[in-house]
PDB file of N, CA, C and O in Angstrom:
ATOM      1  N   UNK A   1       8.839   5.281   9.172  1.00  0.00           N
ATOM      2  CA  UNK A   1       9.119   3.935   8.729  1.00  0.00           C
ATOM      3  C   UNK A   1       8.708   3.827   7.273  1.00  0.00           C
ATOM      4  O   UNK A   1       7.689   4.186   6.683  1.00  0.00           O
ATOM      5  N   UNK A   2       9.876   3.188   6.860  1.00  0.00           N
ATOM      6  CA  UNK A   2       9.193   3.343   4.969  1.00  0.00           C
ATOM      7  C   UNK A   2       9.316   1.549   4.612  1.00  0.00           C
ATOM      8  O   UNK A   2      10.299   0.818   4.735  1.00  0.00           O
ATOM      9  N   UNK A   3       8.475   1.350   4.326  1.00  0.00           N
ATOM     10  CA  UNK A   3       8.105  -0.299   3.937  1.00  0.00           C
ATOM     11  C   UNK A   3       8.171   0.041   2.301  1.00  0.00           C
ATOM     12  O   UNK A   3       7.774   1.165   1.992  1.00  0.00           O
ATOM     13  N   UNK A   4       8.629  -0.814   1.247  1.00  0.00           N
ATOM     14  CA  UNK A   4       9.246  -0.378   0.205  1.00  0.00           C
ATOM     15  C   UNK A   4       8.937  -1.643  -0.750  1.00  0.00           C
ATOM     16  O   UNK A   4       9.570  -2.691  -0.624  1.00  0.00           O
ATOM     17  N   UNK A   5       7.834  -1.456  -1.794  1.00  0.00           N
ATOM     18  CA  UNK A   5       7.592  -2.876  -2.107  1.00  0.00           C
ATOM     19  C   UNK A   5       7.895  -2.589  -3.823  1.00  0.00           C
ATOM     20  O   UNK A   5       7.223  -3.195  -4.659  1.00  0.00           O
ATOM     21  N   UNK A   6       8.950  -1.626  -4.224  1.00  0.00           N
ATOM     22  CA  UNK A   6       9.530  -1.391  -6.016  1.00  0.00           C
ATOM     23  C   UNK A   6       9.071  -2.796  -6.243  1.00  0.00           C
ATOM     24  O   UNK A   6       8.850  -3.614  -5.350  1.00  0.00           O
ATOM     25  N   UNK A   7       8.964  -2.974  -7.405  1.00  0.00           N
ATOM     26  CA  UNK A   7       8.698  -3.914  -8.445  1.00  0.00           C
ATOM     27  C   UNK A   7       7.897  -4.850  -8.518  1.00  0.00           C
ATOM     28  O   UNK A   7       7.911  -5.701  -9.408  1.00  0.00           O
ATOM     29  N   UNK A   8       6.997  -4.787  -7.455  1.00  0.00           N
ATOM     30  CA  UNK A   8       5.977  -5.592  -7.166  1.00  0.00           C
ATOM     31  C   UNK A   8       4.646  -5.253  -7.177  1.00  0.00           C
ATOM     32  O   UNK A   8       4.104  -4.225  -6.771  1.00  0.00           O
ATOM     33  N   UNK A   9       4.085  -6.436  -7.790  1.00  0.00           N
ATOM     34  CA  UNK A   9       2.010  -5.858  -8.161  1.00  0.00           C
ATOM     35  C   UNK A   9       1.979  -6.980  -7.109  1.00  0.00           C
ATOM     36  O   UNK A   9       2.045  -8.177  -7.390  1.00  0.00           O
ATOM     37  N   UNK A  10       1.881  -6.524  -5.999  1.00  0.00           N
ATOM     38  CA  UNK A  10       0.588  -7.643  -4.909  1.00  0.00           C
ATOM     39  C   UNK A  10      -0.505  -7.322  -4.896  1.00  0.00           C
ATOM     40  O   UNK A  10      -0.849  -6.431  -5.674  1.00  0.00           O
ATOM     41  N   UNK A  11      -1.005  -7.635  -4.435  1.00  0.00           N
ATOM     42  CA  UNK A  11      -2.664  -8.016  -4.398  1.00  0.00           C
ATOM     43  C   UNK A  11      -2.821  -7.397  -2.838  1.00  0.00           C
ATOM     44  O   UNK A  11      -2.183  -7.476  -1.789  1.00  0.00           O
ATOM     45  N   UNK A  12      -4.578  -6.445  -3.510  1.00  0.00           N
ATOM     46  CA  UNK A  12      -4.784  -5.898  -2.555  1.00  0.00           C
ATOM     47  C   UNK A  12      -4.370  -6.468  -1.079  1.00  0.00           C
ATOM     48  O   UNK A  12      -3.607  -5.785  -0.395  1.00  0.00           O
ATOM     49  N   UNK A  13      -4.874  -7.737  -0.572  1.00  0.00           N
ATOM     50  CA  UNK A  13      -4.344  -8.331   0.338  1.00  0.00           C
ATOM     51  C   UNK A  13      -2.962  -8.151   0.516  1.00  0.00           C
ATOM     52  O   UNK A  13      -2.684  -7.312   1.374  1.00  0.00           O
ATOM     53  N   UNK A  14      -2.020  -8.691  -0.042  1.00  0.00           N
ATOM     54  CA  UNK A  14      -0.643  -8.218  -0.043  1.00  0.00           C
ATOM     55  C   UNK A  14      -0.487  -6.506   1.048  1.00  0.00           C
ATOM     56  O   UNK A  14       0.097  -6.198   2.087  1.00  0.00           O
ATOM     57  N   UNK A  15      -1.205  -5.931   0.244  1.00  0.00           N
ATOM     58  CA  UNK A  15      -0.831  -4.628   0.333  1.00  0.00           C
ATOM     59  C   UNK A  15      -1.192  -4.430   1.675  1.00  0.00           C
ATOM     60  O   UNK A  15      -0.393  -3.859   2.417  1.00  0.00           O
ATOM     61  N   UNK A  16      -2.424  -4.869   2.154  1.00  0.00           N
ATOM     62  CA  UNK A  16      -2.971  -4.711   3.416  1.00  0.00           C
ATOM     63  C   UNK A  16      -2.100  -5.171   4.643  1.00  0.00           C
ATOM     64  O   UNK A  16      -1.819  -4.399   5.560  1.00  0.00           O
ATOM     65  N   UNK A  17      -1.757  -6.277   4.602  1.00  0.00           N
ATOM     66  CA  UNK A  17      -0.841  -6.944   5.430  1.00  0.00           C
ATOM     67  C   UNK A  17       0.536  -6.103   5.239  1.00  0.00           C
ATOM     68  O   UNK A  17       1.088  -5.808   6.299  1.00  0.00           O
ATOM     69  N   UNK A  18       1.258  -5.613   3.876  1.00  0.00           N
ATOM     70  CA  UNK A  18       2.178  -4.922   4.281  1.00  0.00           C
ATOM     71  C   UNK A  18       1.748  -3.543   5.495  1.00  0.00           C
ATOM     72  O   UNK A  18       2.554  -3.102   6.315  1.00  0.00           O
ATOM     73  N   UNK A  19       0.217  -3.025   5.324  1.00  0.00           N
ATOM     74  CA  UNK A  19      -0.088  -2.097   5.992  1.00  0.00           C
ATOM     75  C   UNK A  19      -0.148  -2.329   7.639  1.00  0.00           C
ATOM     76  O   UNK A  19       0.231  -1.419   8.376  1.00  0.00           O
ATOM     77  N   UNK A  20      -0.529  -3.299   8.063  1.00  0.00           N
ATOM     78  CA  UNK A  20      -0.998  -3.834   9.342  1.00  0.00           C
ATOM     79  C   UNK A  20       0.834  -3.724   9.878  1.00  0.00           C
ATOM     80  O   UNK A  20       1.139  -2.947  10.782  1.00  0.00           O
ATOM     81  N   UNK A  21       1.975  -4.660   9.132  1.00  0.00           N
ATOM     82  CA  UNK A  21       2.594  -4.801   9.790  1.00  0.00           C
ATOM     83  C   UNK A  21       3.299  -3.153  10.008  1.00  0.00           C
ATOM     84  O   UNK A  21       4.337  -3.379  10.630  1.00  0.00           O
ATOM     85  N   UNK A  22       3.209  -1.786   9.802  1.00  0.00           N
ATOM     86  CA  UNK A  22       3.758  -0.802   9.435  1.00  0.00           C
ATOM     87  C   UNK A  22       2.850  -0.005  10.994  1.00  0.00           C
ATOM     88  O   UNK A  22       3.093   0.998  11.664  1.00  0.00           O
ATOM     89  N   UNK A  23       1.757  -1.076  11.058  1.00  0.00           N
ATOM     90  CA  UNK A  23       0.582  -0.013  12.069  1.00  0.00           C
ATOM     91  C   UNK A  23       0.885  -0.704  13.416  1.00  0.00           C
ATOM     92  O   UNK A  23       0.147  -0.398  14.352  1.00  0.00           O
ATOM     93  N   UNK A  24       2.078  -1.779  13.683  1.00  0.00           N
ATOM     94  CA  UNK A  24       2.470  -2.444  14.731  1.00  0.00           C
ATOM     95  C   UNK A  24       2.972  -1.358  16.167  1.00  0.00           C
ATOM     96  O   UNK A  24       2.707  -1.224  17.361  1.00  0.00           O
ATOM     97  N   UNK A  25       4.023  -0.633  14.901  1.00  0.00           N
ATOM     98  CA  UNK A  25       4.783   0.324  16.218  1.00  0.00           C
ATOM     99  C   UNK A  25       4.304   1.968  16.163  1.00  0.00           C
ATOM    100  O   UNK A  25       4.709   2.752  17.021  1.00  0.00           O
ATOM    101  N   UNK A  26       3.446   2.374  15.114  1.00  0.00           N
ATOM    102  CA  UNK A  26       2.756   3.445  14.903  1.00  0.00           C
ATOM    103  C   UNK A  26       1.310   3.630  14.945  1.00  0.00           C
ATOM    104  O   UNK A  26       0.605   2.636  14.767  1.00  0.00           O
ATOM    105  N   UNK A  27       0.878   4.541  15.113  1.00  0.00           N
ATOM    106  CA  UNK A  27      -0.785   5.206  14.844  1.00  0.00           C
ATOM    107  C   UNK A  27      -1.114   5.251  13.700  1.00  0.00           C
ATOM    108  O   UNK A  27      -0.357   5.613  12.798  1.00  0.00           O
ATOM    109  N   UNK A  28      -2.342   4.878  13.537  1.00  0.00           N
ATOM    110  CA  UNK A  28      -2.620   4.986  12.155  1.00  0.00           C
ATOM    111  C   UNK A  28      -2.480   6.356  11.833  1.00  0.00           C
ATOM    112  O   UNK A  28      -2.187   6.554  10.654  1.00  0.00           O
ATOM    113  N   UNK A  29      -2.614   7.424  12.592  1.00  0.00           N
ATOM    114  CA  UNK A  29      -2.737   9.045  11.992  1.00  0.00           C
ATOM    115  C   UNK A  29      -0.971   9.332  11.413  1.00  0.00           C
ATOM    116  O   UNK A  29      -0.686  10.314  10.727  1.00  0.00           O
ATOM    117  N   UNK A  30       0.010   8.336  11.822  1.00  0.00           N
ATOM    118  CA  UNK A  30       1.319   8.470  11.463  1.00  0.00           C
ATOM    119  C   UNK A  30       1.498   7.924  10.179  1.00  0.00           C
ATOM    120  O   UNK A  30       2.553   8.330   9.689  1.00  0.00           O
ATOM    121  N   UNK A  31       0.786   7.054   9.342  1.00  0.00           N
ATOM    122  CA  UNK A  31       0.755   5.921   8.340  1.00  0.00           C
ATOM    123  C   UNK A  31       0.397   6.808   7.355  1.00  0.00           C
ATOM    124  O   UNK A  31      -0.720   7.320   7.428  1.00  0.00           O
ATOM    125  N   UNK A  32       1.162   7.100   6.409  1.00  0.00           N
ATOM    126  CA  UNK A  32       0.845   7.337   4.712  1.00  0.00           C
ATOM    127  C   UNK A  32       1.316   6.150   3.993  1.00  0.00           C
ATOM    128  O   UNK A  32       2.173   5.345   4.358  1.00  0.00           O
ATOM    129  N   UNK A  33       0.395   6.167   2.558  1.00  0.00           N
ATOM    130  CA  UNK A  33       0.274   5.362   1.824  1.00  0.00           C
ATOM    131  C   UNK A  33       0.803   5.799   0.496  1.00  0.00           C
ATOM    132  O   UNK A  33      -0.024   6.000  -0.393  1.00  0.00           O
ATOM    133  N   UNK A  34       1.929   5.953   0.274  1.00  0.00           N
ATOM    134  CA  UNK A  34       2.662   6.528  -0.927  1.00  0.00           C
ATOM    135  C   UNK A  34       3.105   6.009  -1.810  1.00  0.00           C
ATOM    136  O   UNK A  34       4.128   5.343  -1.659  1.00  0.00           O
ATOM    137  N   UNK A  35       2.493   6.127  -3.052  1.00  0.00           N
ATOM    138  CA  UNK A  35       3.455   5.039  -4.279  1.00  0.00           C
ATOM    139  C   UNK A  35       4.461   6.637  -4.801  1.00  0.00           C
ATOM    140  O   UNK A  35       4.256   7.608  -5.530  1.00  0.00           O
ATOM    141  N   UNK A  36       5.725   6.071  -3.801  1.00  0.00           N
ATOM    142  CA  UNK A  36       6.869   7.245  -4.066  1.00  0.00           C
ATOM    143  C   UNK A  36       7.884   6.613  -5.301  1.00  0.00           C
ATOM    144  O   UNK A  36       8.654   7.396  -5.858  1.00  0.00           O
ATOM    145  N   UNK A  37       7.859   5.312  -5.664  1.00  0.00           N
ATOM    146  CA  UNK A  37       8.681   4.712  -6.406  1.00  0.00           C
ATOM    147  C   UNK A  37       8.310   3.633  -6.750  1.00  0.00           C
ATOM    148  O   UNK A  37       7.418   2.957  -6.237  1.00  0.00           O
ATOM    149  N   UNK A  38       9.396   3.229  -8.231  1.00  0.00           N
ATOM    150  CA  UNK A  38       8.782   1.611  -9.161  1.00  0.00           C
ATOM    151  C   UNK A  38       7.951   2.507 -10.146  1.00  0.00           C
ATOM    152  O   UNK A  38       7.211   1.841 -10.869  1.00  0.00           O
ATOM    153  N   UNK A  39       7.893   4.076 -10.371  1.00  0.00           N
ATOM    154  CA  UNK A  39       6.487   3.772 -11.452  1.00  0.00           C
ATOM    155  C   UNK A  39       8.288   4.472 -12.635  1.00  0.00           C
ATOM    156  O   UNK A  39       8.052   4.603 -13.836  1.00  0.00           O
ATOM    157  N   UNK A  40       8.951   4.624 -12.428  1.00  0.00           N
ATOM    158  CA  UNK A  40       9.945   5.508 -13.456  1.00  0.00           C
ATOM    159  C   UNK A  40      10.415   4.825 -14.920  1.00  0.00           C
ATOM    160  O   UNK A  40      10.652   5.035 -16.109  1.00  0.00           O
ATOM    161  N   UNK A  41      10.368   4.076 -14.105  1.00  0.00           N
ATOM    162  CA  UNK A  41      10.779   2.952 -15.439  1.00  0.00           C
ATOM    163  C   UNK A  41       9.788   1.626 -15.483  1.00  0.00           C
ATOM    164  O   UNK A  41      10.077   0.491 -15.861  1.00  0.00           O
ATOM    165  N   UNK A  42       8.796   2.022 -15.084  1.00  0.00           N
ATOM    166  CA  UNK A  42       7.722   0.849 -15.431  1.00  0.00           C
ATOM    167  C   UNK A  42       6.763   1.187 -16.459  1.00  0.00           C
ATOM    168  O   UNK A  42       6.531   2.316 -16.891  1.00  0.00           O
ATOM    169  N   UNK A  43       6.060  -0.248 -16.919  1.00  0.00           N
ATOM    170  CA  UNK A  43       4.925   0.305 -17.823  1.00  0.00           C
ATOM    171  C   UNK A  43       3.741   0.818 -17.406  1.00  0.00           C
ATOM    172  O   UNK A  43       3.259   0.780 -16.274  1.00  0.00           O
ATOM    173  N   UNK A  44       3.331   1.272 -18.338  1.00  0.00           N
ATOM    174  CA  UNK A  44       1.919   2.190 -17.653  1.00  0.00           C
ATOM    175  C   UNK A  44       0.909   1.074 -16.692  1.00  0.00           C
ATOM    176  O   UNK A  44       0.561   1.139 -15.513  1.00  0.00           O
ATOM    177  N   UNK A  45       0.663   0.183 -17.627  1.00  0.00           N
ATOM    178  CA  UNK A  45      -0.386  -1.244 -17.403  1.00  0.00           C
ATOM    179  C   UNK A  45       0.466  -1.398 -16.152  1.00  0.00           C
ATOM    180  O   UNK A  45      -0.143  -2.114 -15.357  1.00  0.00           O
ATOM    181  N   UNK A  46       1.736  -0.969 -15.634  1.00  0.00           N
ATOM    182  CA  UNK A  46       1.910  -2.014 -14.395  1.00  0.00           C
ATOM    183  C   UNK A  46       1.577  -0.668 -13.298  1.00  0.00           C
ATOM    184  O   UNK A  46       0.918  -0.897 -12.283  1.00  0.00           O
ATOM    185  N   UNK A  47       1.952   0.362 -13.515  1.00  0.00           N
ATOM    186  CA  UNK A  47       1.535   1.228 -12.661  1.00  0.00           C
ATOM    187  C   UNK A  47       0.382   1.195 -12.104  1.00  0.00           C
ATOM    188  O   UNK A  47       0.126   1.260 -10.902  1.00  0.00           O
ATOM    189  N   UNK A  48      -0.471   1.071 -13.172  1.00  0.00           N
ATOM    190  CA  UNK A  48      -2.211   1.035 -13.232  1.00  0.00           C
ATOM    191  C   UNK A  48      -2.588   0.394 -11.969  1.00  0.00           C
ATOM    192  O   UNK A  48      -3.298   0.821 -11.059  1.00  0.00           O
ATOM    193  N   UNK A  49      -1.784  -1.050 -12.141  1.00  0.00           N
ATOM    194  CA  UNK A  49      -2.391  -2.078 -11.458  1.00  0.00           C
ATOM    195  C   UNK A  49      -2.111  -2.176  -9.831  1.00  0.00           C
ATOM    196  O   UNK A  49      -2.737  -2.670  -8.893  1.00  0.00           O
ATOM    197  N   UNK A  50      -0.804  -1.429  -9.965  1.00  0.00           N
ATOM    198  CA  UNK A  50       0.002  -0.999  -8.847  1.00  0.00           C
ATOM    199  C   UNK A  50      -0.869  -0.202  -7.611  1.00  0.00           C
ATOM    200  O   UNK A  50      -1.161  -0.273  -6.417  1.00  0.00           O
ATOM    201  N   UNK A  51      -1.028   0.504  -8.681  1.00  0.00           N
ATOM    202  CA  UNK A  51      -1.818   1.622  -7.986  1.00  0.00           C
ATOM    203  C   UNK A  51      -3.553   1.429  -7.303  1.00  0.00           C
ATOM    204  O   UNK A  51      -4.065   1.799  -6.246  1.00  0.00           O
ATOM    205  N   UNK A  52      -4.039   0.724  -8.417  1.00  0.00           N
ATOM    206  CA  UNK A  52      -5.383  -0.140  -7.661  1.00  0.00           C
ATOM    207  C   UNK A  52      -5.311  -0.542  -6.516  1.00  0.00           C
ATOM    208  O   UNK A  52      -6.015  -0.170  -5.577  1.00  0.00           O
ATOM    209  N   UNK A  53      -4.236  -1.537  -6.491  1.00  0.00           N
ATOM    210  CA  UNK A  53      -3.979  -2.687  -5.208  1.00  0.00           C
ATOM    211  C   UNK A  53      -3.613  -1.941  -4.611  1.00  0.00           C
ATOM    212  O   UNK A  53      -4.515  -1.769  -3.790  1.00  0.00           O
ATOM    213  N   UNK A  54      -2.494  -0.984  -4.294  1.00  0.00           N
ATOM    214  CA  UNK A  54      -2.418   0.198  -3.153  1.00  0.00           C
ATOM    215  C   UNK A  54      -3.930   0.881  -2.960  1.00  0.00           C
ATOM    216  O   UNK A  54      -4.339   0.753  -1.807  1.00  0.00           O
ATOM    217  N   UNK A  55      -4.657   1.441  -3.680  1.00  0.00           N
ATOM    218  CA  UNK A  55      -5.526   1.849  -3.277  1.00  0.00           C
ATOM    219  C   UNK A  55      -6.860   0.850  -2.357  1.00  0.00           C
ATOM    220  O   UNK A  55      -7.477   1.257  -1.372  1.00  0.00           O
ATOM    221  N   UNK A  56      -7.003  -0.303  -2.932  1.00  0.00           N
ATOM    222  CA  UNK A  56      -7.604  -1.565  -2.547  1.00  0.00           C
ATOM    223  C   UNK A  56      -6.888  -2.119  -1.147  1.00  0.00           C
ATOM    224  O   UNK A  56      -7.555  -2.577  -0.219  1.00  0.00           O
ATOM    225  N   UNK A  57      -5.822  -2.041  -1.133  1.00  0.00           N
ATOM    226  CA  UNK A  57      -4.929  -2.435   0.391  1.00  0.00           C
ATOM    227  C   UNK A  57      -5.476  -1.507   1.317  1.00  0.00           C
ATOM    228  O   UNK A  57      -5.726  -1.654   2.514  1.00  0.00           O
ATOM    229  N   UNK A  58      -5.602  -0.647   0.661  1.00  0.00           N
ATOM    230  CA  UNK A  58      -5.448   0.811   2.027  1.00  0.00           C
ATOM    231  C   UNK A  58      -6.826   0.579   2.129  1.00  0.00           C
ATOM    232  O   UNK A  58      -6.911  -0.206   3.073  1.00  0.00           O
ATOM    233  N   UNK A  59      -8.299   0.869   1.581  1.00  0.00           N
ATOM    234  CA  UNK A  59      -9.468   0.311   2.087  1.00  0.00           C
ATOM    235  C   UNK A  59      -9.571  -0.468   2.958  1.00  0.00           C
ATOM    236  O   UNK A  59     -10.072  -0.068   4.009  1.00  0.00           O
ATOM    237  N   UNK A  60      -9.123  -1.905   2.844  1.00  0.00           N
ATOM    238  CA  UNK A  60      -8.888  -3.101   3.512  1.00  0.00           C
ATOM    239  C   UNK A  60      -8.553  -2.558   5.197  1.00  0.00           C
ATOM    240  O   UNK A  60      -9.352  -2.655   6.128  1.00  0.00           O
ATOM    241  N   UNK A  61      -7.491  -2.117   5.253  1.00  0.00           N
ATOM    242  CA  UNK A  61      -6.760  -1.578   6.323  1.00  0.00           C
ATOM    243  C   UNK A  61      -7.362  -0.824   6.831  1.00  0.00           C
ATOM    244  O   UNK A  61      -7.559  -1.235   7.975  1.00  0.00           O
ATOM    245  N   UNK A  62      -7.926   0.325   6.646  1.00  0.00           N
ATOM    246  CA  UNK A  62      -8.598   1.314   6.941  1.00  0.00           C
ATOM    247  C   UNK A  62      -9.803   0.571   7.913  1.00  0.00           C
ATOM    248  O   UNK A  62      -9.901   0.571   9.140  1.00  0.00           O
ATOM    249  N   UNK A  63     -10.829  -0.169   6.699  1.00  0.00           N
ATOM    250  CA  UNK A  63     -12.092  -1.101   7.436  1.00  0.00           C
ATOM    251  C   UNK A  63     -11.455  -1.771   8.948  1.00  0.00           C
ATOM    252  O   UNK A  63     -12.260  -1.976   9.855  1.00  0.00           O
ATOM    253  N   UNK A  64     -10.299  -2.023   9.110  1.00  0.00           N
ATOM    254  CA  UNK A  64     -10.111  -3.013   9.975  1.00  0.00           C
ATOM    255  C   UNK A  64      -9.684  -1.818  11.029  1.00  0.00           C
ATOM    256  O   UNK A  64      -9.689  -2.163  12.211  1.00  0.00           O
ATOM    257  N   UNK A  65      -9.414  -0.822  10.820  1.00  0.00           N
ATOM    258  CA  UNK A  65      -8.935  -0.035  12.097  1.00  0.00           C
ATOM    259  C   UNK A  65     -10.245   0.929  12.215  1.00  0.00           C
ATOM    260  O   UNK A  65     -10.313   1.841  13.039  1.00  0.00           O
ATOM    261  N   UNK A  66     -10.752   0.772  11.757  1.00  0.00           N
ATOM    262  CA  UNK A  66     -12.425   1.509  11.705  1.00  0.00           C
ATOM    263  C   UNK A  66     -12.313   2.686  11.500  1.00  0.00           C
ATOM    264  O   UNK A  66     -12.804   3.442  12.339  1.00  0.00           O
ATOM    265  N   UNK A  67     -11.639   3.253  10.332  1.00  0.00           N
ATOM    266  CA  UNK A  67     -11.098   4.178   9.575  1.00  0.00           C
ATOM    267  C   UNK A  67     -11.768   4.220   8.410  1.00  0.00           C
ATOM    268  O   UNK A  67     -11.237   5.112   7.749  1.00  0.00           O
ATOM    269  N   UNK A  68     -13.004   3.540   7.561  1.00  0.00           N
ATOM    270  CA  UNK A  68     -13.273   3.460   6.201  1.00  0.00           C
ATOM    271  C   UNK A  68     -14.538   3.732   6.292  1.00  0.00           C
ATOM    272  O   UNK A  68     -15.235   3.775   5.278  1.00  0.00           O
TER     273      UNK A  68
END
């Protein structure tokens, strides 16, 4: 299942909730967290930030499945 959020800086929260809904019909051991796309033609500063909040989502998520 690929959940696909190009062009968007959400917020760690954001990110988390995209994660939860992805962990509905799967295991968490099935769940990667991939920024596969959106960085090609973006600016660096947005990647940056991109990439925090993915990393900050996935913590979030993790804590709640008692994974962190």
């Amino acid at each position: 299942m690929k959940l696909d959020a190009t062009g968007l800086i959400g917020s760690p929260e954001d990110v988390a909730g995209r994660i939860r809904r992805v962990l509905k019909p799967l295991r968490p051991e099935q769940v990667w967290i991939n920024p596969d796309r959106g960085f090609g033609w973006s600016p660096r500063y947005m990647c940056n930030q991109k990439i925090q909040s993915m990393a900050a989502g996935a913590r979030l998520a993790r804590e709640e499945v008692g994974r962190g």
